[in-house]
LOZADO-445816 format. One record per residue: residue in three letters; residue number from 0; x negated, y negated, z negated of N, C-alpha, C, O in turn. Coordinates in Angstrom, 3 decimals. Layout:
N
<site residuo="Ala" num="NUM" n_u="X" n_v="Y" n_w="Z" ca_u="X" ca_v="Y" ca_w="Z" c_u="X" c_v="Y" c_w="Z" o_u="X" o_v="Y" o_w="Z"/>
...
***
This chain:
107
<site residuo="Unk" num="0" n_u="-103.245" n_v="-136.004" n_w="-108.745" ca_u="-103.316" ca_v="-134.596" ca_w="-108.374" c_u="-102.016" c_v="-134.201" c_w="-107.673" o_u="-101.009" o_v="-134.703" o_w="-108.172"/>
<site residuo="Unk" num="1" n_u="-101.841" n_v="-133.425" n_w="-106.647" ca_u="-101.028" ca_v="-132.785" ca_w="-106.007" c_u="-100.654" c_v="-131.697" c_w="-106.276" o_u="-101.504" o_v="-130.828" o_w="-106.076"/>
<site residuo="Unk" num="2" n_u="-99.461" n_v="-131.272" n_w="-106.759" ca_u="-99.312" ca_v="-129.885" ca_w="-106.964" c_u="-98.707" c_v="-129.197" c_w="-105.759" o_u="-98.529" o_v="-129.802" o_w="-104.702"/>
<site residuo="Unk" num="3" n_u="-98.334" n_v="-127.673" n_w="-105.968" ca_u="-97.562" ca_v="-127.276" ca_w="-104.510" c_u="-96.189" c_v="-126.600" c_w="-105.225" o_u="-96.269" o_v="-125.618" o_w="-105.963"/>
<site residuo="Unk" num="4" n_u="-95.157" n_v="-127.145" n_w="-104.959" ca_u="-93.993" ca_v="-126.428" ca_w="-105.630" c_u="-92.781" c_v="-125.969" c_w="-104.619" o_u="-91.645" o_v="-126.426" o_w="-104.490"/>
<site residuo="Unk" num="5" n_u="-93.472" n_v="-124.866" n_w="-103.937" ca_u="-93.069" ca_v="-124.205" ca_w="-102.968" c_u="-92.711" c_v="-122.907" c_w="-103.009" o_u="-92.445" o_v="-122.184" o_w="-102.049"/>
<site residuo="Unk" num="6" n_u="-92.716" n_v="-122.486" n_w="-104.809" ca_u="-92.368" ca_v="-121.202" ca_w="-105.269" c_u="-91.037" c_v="-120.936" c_w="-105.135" o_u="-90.844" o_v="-119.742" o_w="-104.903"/>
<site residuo="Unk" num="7" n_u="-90.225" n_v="-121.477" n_w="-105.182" ca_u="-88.488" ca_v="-121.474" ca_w="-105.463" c_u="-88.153" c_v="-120.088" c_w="-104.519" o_u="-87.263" o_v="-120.410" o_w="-103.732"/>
<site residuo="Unk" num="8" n_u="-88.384" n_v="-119.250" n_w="-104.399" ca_u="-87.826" ca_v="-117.945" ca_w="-103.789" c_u="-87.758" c_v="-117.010" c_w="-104.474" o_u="-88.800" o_v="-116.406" o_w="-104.732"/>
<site residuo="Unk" num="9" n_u="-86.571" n_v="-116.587" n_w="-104.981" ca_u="-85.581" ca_v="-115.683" ca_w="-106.101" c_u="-86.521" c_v="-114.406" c_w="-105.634" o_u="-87.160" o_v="-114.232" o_w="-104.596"/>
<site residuo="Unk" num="10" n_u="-86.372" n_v="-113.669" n_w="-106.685" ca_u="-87.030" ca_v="-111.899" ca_w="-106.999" c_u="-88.200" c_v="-111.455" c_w="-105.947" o_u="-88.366" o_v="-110.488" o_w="-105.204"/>
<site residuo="Unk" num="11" n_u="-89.168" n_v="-113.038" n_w="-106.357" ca_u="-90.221" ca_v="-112.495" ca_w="-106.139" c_u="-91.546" c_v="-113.110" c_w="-107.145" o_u="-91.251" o_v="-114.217" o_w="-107.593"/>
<site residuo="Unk" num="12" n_u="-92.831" n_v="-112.656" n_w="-107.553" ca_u="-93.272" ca_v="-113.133" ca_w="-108.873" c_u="-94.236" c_v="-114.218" c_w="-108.486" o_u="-94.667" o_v="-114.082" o_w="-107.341"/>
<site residuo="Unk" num="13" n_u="-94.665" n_v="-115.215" n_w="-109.117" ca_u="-94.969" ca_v="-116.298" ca_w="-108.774" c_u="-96.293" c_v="-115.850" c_w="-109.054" o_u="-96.660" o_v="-115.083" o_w="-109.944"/>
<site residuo="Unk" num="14" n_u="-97.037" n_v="-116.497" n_w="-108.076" ca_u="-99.080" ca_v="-116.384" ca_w="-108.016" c_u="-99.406" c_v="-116.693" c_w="-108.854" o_u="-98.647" o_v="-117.181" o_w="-109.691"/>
<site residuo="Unk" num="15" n_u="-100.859" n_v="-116.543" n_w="-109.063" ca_u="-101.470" ca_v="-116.992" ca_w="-110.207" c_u="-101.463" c_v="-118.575" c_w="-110.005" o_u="-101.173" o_v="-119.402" o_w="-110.870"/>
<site residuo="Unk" num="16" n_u="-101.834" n_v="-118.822" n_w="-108.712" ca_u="-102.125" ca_v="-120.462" ca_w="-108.252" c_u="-100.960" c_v="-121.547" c_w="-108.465" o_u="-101.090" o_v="-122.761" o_w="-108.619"/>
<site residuo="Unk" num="17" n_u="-99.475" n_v="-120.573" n_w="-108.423" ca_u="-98.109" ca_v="-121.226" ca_w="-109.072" c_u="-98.192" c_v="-121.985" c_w="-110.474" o_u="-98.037" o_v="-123.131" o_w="-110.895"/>
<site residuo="Unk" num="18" n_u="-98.517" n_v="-120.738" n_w="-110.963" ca_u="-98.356" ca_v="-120.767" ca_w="-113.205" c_u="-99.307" c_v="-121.740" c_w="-113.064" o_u="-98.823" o_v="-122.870" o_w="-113.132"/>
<site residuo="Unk" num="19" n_u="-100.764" n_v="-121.691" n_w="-112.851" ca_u="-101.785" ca_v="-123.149" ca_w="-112.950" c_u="-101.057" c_v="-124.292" c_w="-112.729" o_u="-100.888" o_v="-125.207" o_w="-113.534"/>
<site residuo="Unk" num="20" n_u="-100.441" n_v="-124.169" n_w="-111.112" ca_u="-100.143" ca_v="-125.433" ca_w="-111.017" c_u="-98.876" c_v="-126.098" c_w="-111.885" o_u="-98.859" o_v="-127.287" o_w="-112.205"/>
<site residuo="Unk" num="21" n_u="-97.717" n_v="-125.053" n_w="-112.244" ca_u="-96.939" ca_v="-125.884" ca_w="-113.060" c_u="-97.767" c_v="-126.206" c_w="-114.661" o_u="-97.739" o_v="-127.333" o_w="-115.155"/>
<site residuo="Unk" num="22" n_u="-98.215" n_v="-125.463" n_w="-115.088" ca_u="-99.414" ca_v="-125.574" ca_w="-116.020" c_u="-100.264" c_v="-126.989" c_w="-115.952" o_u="-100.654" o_v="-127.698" o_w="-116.880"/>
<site residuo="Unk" num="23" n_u="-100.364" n_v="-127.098" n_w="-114.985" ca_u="-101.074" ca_v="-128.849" ca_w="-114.905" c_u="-100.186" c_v="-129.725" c_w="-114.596" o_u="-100.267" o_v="-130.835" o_w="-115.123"/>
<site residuo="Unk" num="24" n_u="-99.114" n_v="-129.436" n_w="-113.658" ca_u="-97.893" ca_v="-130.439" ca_w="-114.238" c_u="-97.624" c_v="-131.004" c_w="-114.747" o_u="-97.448" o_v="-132.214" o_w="-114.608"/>
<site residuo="Unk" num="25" n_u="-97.364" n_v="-129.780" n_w="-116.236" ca_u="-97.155" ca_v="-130.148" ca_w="-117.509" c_u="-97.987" c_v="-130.968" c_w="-118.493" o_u="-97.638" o_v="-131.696" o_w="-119.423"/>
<site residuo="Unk" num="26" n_u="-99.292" n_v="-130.608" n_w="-117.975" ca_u="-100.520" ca_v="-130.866" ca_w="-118.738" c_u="-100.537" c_v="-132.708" c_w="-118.317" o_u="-100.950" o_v="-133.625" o_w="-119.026"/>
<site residuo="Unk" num="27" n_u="-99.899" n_v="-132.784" n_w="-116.848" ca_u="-100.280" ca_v="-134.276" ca_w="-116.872" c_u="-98.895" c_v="-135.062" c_w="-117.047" o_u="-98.980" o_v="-136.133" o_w="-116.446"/>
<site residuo="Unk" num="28" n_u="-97.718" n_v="-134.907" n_w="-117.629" ca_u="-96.601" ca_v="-135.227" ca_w="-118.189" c_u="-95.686" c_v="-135.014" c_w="-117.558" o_u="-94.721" o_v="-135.557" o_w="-118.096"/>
<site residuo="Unk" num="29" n_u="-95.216" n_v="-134.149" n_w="-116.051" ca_u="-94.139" ca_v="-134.408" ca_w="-115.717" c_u="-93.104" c_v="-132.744" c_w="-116.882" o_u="-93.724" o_v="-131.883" o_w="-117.507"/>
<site residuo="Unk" num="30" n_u="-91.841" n_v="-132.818" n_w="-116.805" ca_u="-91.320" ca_v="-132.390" ca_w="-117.535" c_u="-90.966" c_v="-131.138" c_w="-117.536" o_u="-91.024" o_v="-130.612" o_w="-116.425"/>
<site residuo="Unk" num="31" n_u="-90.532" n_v="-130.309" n_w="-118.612" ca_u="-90.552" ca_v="-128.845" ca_w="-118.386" c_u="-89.211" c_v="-128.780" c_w="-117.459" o_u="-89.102" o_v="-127.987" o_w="-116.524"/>
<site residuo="Unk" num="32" n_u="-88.374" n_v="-129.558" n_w="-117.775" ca_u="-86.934" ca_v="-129.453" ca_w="-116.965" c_u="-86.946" c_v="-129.407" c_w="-115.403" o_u="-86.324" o_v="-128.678" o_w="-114.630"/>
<site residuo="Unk" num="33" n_u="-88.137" n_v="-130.734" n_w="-115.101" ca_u="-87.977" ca_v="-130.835" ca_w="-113.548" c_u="-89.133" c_v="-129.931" c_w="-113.282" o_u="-89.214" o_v="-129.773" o_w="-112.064"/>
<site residuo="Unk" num="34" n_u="-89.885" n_v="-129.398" n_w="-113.797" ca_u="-90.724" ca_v="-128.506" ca_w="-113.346" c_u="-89.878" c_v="-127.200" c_w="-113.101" o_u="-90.137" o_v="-126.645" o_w="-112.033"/>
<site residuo="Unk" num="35" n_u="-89.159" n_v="-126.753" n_w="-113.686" ca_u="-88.350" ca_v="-125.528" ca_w="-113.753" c_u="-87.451" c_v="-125.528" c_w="-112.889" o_u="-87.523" o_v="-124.498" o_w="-112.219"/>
<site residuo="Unk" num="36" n_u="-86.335" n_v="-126.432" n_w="-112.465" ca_u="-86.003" ca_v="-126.845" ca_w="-111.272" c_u="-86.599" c_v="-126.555" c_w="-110.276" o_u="-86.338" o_v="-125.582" o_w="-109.569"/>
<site residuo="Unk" num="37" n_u="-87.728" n_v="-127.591" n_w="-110.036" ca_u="-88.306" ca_v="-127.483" ca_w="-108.866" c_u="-88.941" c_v="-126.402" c_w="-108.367" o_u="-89.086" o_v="-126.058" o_w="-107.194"/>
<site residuo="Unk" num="38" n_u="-89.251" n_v="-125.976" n_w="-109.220" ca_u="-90.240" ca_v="-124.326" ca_w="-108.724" c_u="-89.146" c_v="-123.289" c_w="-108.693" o_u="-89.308" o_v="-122.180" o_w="-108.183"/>
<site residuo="Unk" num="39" n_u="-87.700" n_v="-123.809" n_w="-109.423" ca_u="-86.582" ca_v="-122.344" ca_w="-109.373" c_u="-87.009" c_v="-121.369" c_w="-110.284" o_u="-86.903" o_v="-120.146" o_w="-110.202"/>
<site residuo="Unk" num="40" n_u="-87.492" n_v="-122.045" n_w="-111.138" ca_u="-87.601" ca_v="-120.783" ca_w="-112.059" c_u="-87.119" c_v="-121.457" c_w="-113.678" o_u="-86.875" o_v="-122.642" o_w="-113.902"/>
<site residuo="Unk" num="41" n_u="-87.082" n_v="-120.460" n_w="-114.548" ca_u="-86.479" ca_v="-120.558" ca_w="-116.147" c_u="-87.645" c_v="-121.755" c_w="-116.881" o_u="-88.849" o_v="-121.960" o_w="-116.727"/>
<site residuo="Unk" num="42" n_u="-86.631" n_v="-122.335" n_w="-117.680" ca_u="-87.758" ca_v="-123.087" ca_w="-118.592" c_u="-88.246" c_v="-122.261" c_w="-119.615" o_u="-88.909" o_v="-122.893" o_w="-120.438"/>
<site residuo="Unk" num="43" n_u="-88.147" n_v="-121.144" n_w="-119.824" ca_u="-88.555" ca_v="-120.272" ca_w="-120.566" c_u="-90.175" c_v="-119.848" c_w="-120.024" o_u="-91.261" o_v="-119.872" o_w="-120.602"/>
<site residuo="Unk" num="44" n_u="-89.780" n_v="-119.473" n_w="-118.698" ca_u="-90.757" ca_v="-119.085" ca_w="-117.966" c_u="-92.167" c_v="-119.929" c_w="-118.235" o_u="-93.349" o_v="-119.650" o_w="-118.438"/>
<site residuo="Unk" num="45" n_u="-91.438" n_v="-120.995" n_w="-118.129" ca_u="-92.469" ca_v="-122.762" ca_w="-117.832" c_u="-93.198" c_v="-122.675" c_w="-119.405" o_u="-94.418" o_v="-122.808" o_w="-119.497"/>
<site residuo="Unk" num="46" n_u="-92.645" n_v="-122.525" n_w="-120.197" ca_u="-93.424" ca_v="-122.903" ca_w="-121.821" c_u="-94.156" c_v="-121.191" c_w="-121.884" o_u="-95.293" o_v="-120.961" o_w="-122.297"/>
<site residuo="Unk" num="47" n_u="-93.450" n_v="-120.432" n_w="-121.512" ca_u="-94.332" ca_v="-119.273" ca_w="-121.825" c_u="-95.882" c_v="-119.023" c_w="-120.857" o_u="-96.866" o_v="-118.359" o_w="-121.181"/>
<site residuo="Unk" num="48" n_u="-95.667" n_v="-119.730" n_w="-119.739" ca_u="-96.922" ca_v="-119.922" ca_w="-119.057" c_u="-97.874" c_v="-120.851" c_w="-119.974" o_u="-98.866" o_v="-120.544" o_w="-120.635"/>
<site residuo="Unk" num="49" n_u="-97.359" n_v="-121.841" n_w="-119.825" ca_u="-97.575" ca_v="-123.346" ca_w="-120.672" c_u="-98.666" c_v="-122.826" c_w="-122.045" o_u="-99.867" o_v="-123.030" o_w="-122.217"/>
<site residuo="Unk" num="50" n_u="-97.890" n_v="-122.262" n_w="-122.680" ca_u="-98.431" ca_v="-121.001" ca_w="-124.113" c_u="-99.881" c_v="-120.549" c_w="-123.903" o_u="-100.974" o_v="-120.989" o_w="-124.260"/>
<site residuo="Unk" num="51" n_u="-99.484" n_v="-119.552" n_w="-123.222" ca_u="-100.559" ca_v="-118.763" ca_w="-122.659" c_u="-102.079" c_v="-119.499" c_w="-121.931" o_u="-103.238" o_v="-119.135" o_w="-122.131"/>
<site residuo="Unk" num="52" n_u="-101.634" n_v="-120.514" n_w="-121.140" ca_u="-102.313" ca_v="-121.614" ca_w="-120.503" c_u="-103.228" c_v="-122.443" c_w="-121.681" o_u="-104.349" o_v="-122.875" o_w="-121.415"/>
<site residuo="Unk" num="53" n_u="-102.626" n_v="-122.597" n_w="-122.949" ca_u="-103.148" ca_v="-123.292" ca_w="-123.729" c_u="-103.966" c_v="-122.708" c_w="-124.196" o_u="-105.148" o_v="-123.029" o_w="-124.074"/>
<site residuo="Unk" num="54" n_u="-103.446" n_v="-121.393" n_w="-125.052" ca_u="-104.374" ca_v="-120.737" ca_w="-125.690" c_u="-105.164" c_v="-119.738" c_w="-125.516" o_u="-105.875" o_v="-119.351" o_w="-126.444"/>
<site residuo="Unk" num="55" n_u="-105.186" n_v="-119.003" n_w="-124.009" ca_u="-106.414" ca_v="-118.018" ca_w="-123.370" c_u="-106.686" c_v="-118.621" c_w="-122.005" o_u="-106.889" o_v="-117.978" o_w="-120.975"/>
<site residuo="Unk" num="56" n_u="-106.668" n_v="-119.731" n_w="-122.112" ca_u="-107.163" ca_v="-120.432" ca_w="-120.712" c_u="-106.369" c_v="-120.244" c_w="-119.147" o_u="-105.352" o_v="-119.563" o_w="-119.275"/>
<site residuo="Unk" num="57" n_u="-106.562" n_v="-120.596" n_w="-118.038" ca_u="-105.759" ca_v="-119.857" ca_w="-116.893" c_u="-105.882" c_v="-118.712" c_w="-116.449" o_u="-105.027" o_v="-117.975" o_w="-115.957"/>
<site residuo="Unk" num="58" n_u="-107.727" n_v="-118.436" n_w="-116.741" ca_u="-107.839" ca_v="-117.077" ca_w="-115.951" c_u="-106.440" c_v="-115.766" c_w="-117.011" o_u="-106.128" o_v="-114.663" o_w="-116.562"/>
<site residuo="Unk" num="59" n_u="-106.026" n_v="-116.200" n_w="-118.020" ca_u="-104.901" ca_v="-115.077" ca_w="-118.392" c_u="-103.536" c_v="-115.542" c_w="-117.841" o_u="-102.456" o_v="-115.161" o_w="-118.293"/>
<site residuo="Unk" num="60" n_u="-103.685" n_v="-116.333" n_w="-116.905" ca_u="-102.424" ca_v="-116.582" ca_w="-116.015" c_u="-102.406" c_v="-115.683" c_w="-114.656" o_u="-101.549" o_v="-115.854" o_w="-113.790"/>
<site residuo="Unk" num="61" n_u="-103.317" n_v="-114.824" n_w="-114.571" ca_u="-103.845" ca_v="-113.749" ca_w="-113.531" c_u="-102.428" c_v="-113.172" c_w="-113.210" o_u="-101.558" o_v="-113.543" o_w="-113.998"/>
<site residuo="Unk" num="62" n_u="-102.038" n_v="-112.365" n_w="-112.240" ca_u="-101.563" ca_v="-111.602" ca_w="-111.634" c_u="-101.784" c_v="-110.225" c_w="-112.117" o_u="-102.958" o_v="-109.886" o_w="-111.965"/>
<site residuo="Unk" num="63" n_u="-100.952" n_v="-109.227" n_w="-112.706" ca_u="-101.488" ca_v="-108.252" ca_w="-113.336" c_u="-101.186" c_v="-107.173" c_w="-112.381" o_u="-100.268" o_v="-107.226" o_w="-111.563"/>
<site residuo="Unk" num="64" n_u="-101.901" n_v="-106.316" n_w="-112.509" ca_u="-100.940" ca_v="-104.676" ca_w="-111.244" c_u="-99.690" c_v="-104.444" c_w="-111.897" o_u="-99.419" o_v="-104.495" o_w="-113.097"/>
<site residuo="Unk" num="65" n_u="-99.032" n_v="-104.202" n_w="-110.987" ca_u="-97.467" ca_v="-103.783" ca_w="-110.883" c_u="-97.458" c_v="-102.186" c_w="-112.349" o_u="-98.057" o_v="-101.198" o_w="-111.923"/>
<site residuo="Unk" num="66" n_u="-97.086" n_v="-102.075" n_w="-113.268" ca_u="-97.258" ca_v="-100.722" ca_w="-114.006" c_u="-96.761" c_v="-99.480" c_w="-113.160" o_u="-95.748" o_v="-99.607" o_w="-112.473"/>
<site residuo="Unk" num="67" n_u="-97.284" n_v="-98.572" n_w="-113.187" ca_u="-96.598" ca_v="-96.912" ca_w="-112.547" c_u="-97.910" c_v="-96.234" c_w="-112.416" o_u="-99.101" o_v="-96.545" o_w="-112.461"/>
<site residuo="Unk" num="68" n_u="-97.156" n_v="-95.130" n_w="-112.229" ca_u="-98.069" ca_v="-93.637" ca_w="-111.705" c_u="-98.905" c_v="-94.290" c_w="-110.733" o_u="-98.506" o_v="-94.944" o_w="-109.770"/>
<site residuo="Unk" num="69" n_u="-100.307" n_v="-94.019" n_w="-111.118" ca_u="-101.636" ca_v="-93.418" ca_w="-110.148" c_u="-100.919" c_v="-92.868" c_w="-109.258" o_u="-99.924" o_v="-92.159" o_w="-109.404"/>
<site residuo="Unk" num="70" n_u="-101.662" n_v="-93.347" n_w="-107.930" ca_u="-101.080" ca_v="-92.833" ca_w="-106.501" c_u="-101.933" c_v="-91.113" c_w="-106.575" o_u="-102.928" o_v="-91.020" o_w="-107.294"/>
<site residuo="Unk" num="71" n_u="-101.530" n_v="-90.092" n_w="-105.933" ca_u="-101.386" ca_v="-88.865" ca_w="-106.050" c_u="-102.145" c_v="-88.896" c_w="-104.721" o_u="-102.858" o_v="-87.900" o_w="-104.592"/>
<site residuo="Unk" num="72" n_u="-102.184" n_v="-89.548" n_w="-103.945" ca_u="-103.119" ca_v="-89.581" ca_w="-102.328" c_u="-104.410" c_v="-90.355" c_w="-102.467" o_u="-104.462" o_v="-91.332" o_w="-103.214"/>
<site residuo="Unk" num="73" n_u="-105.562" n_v="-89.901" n_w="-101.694" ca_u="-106.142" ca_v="-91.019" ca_w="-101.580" c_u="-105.835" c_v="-91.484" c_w="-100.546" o_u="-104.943" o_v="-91.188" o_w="-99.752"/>
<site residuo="Unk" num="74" n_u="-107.182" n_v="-92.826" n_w="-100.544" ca_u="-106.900" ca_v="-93.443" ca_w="-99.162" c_u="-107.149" c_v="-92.569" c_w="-97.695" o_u="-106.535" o_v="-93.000" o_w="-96.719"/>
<site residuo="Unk" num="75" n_u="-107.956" n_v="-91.457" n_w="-97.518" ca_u="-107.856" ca_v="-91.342" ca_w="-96.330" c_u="-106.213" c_v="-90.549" c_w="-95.922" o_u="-105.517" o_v="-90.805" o_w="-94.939"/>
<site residuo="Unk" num="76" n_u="-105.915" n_v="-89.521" n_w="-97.057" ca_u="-104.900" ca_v="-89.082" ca_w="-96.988" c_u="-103.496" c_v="-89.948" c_w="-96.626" o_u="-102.785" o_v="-89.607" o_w="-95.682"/>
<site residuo="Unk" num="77" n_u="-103.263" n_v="-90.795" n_w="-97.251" ca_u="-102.924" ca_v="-92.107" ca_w="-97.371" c_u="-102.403" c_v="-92.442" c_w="-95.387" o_u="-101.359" o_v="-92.501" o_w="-94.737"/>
<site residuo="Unk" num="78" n_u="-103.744" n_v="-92.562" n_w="-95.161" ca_u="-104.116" ca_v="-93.072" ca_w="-93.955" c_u="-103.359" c_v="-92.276" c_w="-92.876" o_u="-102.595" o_v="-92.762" o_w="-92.042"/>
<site residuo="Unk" num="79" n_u="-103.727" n_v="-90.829" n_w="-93.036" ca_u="-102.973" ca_v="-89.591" ca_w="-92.279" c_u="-101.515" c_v="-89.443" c_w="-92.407" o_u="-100.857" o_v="-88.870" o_w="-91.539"/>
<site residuo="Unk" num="80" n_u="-101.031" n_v="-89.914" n_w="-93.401" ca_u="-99.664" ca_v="-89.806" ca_w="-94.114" c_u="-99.072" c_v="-90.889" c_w="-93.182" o_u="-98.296" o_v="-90.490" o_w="-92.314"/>
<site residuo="Unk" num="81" n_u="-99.337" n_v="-92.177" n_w="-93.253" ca_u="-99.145" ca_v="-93.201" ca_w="-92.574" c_u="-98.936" c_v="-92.802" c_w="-91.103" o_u="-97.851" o_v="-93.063" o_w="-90.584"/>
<site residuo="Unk" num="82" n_u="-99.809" n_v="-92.246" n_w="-90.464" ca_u="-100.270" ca_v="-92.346" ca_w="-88.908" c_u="-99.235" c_v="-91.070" c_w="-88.976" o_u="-98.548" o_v="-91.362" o_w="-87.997"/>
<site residuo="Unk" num="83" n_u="-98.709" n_v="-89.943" n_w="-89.440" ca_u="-97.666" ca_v="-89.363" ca_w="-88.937" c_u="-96.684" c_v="-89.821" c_w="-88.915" o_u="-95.943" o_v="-89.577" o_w="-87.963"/>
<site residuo="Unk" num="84" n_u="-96.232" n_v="-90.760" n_w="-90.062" ca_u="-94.438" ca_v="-91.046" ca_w="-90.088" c_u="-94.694" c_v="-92.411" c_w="-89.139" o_u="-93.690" o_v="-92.727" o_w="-88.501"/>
<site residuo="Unk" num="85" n_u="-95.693" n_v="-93.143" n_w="-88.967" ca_u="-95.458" ca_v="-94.146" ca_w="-87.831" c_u="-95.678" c_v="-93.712" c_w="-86.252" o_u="-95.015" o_v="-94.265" o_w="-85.374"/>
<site residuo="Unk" num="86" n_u="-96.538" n_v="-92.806" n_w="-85.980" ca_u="-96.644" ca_v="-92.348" ca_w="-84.826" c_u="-96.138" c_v="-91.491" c_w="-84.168" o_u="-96.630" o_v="-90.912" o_w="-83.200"/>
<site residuo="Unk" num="87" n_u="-94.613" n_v="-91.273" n_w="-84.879" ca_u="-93.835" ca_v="-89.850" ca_w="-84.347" c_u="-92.010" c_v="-90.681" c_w="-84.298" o_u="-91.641" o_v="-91.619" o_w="-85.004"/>
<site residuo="Unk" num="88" n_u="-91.253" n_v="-90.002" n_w="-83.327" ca_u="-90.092" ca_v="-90.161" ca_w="-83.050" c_u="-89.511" c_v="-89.125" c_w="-83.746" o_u="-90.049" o_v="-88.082" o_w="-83.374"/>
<site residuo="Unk" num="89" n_u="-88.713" n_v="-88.926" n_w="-84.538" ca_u="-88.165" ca_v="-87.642" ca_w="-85.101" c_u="-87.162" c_v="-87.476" c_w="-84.705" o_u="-86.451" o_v="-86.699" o_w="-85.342"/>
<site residuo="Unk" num="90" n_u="-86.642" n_v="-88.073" n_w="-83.547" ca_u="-85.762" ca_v="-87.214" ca_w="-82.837" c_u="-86.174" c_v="-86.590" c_w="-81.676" o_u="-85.385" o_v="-85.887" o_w="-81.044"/>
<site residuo="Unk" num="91" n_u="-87.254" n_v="-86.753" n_w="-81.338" ca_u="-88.089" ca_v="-85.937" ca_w="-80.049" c_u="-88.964" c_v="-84.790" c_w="-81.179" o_u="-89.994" o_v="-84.447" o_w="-80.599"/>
<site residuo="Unk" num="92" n_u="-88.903" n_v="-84.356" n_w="-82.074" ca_u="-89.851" ca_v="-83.394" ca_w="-82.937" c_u="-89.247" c_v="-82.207" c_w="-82.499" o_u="-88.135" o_v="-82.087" o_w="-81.985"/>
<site residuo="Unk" num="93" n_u="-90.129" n_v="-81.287" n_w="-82.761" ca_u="-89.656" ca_v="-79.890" ca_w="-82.776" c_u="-88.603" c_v="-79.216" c_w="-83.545" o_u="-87.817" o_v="-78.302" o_w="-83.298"/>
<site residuo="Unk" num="94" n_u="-88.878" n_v="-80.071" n_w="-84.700" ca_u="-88.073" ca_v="-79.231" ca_w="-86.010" c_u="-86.331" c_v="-79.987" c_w="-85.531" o_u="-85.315" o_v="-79.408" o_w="-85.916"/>
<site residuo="Unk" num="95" n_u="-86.249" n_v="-81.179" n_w="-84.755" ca_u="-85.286" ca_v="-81.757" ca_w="-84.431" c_u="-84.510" c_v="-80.442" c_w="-83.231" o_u="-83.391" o_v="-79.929" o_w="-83.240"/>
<site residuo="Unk" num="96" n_u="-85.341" n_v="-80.311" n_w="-82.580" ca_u="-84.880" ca_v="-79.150" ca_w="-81.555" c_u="-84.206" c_v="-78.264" c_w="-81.960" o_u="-83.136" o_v="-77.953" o_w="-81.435"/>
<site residuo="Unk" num="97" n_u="-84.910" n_v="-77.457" n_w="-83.383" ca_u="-84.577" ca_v="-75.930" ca_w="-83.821" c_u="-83.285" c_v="-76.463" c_w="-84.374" o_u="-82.293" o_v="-75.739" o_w="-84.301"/>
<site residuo="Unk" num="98" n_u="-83.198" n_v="-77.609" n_w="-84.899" ca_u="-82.050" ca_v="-77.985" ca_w="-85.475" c_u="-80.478" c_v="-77.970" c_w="-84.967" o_u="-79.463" o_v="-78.013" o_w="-85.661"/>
<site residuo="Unk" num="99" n_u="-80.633" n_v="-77.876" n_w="-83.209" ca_u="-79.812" ca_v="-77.917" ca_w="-82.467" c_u="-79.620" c_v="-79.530" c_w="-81.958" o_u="-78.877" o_v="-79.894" o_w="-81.046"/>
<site residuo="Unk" num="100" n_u="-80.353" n_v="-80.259" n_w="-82.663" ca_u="-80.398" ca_v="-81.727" ca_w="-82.046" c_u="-81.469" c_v="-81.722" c_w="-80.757" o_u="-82.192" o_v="-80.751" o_w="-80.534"/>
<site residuo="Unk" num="101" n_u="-81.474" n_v="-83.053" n_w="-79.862" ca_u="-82.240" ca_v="-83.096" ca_w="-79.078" c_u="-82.468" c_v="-81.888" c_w="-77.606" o_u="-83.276" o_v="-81.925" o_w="-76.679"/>
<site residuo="Unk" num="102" n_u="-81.330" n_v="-80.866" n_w="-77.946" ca_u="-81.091" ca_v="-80.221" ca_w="-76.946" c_u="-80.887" c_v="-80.790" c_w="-75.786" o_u="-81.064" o_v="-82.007" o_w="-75.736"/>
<site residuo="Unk" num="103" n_u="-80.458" n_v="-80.054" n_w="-74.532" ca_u="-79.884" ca_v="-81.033" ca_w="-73.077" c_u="-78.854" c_v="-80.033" c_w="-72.970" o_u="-79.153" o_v="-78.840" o_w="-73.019"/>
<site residuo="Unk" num="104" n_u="-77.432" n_v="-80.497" n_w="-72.800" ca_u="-76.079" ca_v="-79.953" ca_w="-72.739" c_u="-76.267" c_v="-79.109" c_w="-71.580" o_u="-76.899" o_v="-79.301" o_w="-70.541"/>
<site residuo="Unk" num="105" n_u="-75.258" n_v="-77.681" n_w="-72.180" ca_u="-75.722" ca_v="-76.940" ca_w="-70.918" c_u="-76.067" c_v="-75.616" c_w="-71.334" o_u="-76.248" o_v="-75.430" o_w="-72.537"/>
<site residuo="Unk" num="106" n_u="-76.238" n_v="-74.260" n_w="-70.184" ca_u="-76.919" ca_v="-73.391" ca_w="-70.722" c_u="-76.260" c_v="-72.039" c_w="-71.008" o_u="-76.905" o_v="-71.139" o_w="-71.546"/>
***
């Protein structure tokens, strides 16, 4: 079996398809040490997957949502929200004008 141990990139969270694969790693003997190494991550990390892997199967190696506040927009709002702050120069705006910015010297 081939694994892919291409996770090694600091403060960001490893896939579900990561934890499996060091999870079968382990499962087929290579070691928690060089597994942890190689992927750049804690051997803590490695047995607590490992754990979990054993005893609620992989699908609880899932990817969970990030915790926080319910978004307050929906999506179309969302959408409108988006398309103003990307489709506008705010230094050509009006409110930039009244501001005394964006004037033409002079007058």
């Amino acid at each position: 079996m081939r694994y892919d141990w291409s996770m090694a990139i600091r403060g960001r969270r490893a896939t579900f398809e990561e934890r499996v694969s060091v999870c079968e790693a382990l499962e087929s003997g290579v070691s928690a040490d060089v597994v942890a190494q190689v992927m750049g991550i804690s051997r803590s990390s490695v047995f607590s997957w490992w754990r979990v892997y054993r005893l609620q199967g992989p699908e609880a190696l899932a990817t969970k949502p990030t915790p926080g506040p319910r978004p307050q927009l929906d999506e179309a709002q969302m959408a409108r929200l988006r398309g103003i702050i990307i489709g506008k120069n705010p230094r050509s705006s009006t409110s930039a004008r009244r501001c005394g910015r964006g004037r033409s010297s002079g007058s």
